[in-house]
N, C-alpha and C positions, 0 to 999 in steps of 0.2 A: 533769678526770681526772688529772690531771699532779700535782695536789694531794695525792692520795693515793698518787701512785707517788712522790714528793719523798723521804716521809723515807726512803724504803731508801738513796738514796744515801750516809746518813751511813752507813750498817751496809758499804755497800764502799768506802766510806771509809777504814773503821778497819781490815777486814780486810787492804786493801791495807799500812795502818800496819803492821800486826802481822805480815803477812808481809815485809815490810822492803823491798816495793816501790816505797814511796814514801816521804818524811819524815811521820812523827806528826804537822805543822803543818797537813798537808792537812784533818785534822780536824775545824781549826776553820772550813774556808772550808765542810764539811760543815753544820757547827750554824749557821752564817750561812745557810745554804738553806735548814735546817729552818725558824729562825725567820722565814723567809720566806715559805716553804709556809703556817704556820701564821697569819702575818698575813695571808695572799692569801685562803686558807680561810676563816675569819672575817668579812673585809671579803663577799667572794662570798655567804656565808649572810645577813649585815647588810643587807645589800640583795636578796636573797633572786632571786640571778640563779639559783644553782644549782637 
């Protein structure tokens, strides 16, 4: 389940950025989760747990 709530967190990521919340750098620790989500997702269906 978590797989598919993963990538929202880049989108409050960036809004956090864009609101001046936090530094823009946060962004990239964003897209390192994504492509994390999206290799856990993959590997999950490859093996076909989900």
């Amino acid at each position: 389940m978590t797989v598919y709530a993963r990538p929202t967190l880049v989108l409050f990521f960036a809004a956090f950025a864009v609101l001046g919340f936090v530094s823009p750098i946060i962004i990239l620790f964003g897209i390192m989760d994504l492509l994390g989500a999206i290799w856990t997702g993959l590997t999950l269906r490859t093996n076909k747990i989900v």
